[in-house]
Structure formats: structure tokens, C-alpha cells
TITI-944940 format. One record per residue: residue number from 1; y, x, z of N, C-alpha, C in turn. Coordinates in nm, 2 decimals, padded with zeros to 4 digits, m for minus. Last residue first. Layout:
<atoms>
NUM/Y/X/Z/Y/X/Z/Y/X/Z $
...
</atoms>
This chain:
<atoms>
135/00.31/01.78/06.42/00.39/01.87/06.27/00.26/01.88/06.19 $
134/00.47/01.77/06.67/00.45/01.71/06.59/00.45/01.79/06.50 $
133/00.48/01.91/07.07/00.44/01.94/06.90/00.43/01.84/06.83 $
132/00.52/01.73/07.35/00.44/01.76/07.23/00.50/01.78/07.11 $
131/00.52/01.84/07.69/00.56/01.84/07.52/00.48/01.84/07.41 $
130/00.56/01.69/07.99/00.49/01.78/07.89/00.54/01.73/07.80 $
129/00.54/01.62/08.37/00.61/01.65/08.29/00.51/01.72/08.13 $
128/00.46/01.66/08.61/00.40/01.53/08.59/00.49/01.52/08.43 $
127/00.51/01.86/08.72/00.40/01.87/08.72/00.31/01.73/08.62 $
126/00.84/01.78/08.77/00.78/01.85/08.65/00.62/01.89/08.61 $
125/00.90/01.52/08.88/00.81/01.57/08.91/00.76/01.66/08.79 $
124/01.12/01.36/08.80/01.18/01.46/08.81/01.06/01.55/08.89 $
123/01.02/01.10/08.78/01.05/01.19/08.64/01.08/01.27/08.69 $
122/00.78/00.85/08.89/00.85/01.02/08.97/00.87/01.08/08.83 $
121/00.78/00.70/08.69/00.80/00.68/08.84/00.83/00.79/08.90 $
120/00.75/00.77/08.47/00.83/00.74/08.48/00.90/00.66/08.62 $
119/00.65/01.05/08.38/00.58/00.98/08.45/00.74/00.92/08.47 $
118/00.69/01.17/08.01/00.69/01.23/08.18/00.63/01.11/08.25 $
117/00.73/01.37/07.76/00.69/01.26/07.83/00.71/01.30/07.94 $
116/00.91/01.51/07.44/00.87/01.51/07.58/00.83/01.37/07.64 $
115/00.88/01.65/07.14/00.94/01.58/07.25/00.87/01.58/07.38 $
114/00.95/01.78/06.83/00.90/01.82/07.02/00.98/01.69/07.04 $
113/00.84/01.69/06.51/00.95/01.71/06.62/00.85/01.77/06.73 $
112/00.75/01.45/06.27/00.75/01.61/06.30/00.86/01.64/06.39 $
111/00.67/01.12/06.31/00.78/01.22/06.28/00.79/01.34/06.33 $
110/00.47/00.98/06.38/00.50/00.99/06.25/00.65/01.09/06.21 $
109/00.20/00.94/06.58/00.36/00.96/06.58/00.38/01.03/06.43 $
108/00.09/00.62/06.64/00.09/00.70/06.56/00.22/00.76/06.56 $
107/00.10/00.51/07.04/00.07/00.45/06.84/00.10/00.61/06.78 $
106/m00.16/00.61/07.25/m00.03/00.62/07.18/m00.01/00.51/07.00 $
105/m00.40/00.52/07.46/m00.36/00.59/07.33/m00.24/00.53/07.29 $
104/m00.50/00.54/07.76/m00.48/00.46/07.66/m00.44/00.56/07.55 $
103/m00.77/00.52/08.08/m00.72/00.59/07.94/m00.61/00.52/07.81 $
102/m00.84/00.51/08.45/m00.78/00.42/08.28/m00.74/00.49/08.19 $
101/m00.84/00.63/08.63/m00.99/00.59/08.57/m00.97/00.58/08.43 $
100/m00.59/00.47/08.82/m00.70/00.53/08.82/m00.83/00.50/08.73 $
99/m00.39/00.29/08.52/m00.45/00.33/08.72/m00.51/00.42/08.71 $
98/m00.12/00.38/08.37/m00.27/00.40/08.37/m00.32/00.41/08.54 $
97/00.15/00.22/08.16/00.09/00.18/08.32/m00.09/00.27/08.29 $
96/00.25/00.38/07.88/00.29/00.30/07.99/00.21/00.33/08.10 $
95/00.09/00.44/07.55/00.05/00.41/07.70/00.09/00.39/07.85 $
94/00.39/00.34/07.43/00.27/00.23/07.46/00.14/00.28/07.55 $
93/00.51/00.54/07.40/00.59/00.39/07.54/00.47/00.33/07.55 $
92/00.51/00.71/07.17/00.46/00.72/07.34/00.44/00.61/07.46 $
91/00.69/00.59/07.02/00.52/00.59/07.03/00.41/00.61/07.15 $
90/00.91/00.68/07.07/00.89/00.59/07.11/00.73/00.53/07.12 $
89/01.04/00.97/07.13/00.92/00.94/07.06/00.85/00.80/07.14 $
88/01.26/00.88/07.25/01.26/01.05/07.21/01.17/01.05/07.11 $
87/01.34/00.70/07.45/01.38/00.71/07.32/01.33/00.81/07.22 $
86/01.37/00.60/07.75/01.23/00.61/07.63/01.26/00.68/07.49 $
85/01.57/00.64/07.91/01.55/00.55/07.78/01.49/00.53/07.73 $
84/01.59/00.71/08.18/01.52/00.62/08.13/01.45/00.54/08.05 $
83/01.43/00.98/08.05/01.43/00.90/08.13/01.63/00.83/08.12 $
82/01.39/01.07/07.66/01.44/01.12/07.79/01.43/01.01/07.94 $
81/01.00/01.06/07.69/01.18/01.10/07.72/01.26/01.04/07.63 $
80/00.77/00.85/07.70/00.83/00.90/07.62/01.00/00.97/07.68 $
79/00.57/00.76/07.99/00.68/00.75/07.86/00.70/00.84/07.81 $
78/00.35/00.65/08.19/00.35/00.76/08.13/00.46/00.70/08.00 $
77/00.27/00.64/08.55/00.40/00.54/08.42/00.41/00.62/08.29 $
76/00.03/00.60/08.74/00.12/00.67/08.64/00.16/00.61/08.57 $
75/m00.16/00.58/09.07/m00.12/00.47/08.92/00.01/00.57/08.84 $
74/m00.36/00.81/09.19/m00.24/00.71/09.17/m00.21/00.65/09.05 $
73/m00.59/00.98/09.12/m00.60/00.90/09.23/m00.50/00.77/09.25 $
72/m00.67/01.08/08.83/m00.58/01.10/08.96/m00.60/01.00/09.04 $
71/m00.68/01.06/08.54/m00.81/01.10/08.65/m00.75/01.12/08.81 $
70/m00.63/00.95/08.31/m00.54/00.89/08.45/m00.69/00.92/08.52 $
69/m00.54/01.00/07.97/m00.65/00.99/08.07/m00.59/00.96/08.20 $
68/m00.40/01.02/07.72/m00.34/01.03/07.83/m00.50/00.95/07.88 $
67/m00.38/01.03/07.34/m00.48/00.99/07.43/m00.42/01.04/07.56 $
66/m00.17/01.03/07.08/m00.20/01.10/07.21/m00.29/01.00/07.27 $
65/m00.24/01.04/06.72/m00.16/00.99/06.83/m00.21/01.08/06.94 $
64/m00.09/01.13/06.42/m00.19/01.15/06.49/m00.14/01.07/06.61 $
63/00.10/01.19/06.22/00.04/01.09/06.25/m00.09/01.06/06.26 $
62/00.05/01.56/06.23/00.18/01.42/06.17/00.08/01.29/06.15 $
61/m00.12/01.67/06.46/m00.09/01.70/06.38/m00.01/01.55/06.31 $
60/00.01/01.80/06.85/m00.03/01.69/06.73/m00.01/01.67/06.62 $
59/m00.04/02.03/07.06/00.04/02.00/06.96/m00.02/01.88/06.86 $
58/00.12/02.04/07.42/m00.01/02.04/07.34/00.06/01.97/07.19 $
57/00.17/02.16/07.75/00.20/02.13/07.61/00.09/02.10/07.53 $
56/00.04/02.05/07.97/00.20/02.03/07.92/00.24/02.02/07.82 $
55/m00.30/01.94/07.91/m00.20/02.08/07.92/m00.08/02.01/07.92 $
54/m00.25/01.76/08.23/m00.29/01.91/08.14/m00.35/01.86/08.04 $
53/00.00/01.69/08.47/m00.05/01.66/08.33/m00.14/01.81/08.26 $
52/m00.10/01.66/08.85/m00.06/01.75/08.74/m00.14/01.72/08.60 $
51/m00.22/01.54/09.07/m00.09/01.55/09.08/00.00/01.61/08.93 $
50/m00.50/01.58/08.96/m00.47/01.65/09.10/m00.30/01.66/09.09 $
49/m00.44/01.50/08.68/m00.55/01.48/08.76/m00.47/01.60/08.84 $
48/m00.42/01.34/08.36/m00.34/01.37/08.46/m00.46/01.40/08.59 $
47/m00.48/01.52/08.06/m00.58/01.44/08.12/m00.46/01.46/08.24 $
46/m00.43/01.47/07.72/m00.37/01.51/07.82/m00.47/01.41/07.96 $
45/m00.59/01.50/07.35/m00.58/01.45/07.47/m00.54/01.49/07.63 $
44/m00.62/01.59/07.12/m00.54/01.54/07.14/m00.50/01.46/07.24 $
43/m00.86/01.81/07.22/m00.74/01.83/07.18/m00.64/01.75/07.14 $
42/m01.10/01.73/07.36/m01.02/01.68/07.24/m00.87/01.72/07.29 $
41/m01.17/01.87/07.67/m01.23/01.87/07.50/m01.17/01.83/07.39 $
40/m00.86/01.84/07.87/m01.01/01.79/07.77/m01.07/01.82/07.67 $
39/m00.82/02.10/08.12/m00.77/02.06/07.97/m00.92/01.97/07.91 $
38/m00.81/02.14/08.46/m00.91/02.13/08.35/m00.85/02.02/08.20 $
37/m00.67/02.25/08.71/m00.64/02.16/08.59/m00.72/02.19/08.50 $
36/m00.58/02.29/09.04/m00.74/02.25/08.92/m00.73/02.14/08.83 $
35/m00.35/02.58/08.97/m00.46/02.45/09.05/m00.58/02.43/08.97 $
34/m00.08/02.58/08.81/m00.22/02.61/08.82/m00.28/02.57/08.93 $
33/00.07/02.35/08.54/00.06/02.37/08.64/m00.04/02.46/08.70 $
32/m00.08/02.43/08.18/00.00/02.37/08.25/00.03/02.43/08.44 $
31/m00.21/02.52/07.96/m00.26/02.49/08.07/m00.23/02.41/08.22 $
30/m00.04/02.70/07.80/m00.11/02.55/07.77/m00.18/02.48/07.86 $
29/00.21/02.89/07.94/00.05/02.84/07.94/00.03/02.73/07.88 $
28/00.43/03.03/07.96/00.41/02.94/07.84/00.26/02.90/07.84 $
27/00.51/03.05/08.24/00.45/03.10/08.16/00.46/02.97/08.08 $
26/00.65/03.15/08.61/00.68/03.06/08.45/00.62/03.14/08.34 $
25/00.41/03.23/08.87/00.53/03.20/08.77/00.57/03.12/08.66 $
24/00.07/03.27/08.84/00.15/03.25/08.88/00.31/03.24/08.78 $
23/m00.14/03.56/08.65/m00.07/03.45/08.74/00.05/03.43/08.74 $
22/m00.15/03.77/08.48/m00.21/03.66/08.46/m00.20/03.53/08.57 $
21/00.01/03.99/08.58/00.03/03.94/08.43/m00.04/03.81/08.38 $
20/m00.09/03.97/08.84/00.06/03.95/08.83/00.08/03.89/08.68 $
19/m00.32/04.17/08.76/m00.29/04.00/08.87/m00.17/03.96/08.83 $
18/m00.23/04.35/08.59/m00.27/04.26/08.56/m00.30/04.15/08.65 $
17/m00.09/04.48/08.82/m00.01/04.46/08.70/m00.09/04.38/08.65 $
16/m00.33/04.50/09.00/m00.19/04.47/09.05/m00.11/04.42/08.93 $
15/m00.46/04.70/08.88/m00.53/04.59/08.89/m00.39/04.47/08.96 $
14/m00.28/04.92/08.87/m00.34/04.85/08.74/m00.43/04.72/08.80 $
13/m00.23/05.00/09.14/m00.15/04.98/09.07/m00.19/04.88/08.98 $
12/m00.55/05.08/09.19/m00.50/04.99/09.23/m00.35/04.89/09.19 $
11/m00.55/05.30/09.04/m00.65/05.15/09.00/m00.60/05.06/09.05 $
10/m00.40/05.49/09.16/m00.31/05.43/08.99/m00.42/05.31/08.97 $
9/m00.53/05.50/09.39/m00.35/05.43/09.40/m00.33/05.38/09.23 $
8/m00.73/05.65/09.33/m00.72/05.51/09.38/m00.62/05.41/09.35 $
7/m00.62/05.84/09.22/m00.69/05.78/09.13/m00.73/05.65/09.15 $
6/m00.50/05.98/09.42/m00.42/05.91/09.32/m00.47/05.84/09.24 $
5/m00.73/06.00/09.59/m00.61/05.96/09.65/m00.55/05.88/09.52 $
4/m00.83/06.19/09.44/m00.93/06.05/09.45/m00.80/05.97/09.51 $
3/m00.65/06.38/09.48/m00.67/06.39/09.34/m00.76/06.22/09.38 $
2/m00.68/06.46/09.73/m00.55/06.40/09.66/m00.58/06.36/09.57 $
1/m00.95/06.56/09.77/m00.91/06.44/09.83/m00.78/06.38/09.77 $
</atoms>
């Protein structure tokens, strides 16, 4: 009986260490926020849906653009950082306003870097926050 005792306790341990290693917290996920965030088929594309951008991150190759989808329920300001200024990757500025439903595309980003977007109605909503790779 000790011996099943321990053998329970160390499965249980192990199933414990991998819940933990695959949830929750700060991770470098591409996936973004967890909930129900479903990444789009095209990889150049961020879909906003249940409050949350996915993925966060995602990488674009040198003049390529971004596609941003607006599956959410509320209207989204989508820019380029830093807030206010827009400045970071000005390419971004052009999908702006998406209601519900609405999709736009970026102009061409032409300079190898990270930068960041966000919603420019709620910026300090990190769910509503992401980076992109240029390169």
C-alpha cells in the first residue's frame, strides 16, 4: 500500500507540473491572452474577438502588411504605438476604426523592427495590446 501510495503522489505531482507548465501566467505564447482565442489561418492576420487580440505576437515578412479582423462585439481603434502618437509603425494607422464584422489591412511595412499596436480607445487594456516582427 505505501509503495501505490507513492506512485500515486509522484503521478500526481507530474500531472501538476505539466498543468502549471502549460497554463496560465506570463508566457511567450503566440496565442495571446487565454480564453477563447482562436489565431487565423493566415498568418498575417490578428483576429480581435472576446475582448482579446490574437496572437499578440506575430511576425511579418519586409513588406508585407497586417490584416486585423474585428470579430468582437465593440468598435476598435487599432494603431500603431506608442499611444498617442502613432509613431512606431505608421503603417499600422491605416486600419484605425473596425466595427463589428469589419476587416482592414495595413499599408506595407517596409522597415525591419518590433513594434507595437494597441486599441486606441482603451491602450492600457493589454488584452487589446501586440507586436509585430518585421524582417
Amino acid at each position: 500500500m505505501t509503495n501505490a501510495k507513492l506512485i500515486l503522489a509522484g503521478g500526481v505531482a507530474a500531472a501538476l507540473a505539466i498543468a502549471a507548465a502549460c497554463g496560465g501566467g506570463s508566457s511567450s505564447s503566440s496565442t495571446g491572452p487565454t480564453g477563447t482565442c482562436t489565431p487565423s489561418s493566415n498568418s498575417n492576420t490578428v483576429v480581435i474577438q472576446s475582448g482579446q487580440v490574437c496572437p499578440q505576437a506575430i511576425t511579418i515578412a519586409l513588406g508585407g502588411q497586417l490584416t486585423i479582423i474585428n470579430n468582437d462585439s465593440i468598435t476598435h481603434e487599432m494603431d500603431s504605438d506608442p499611444h498617442p502618437e502613432h509613431s512606431d509603425c505608421p503603417a499600422l494607422n491605416q486600419i484605425d476604426f473596425l466595427n463589428p464584422g469589419q476587416s482592414r489591412t495595413s499599408g506595407n511595412l517596409t522597415v525591419a523592427r518590433n513594434c507595437g499596436f494597441h486599441d486606441h480607445t482603451n491602450p492600457n487594456n493589454s488584452a487589446l495590446r501586440g507586436t509585430i516582427t518585421i524582417r
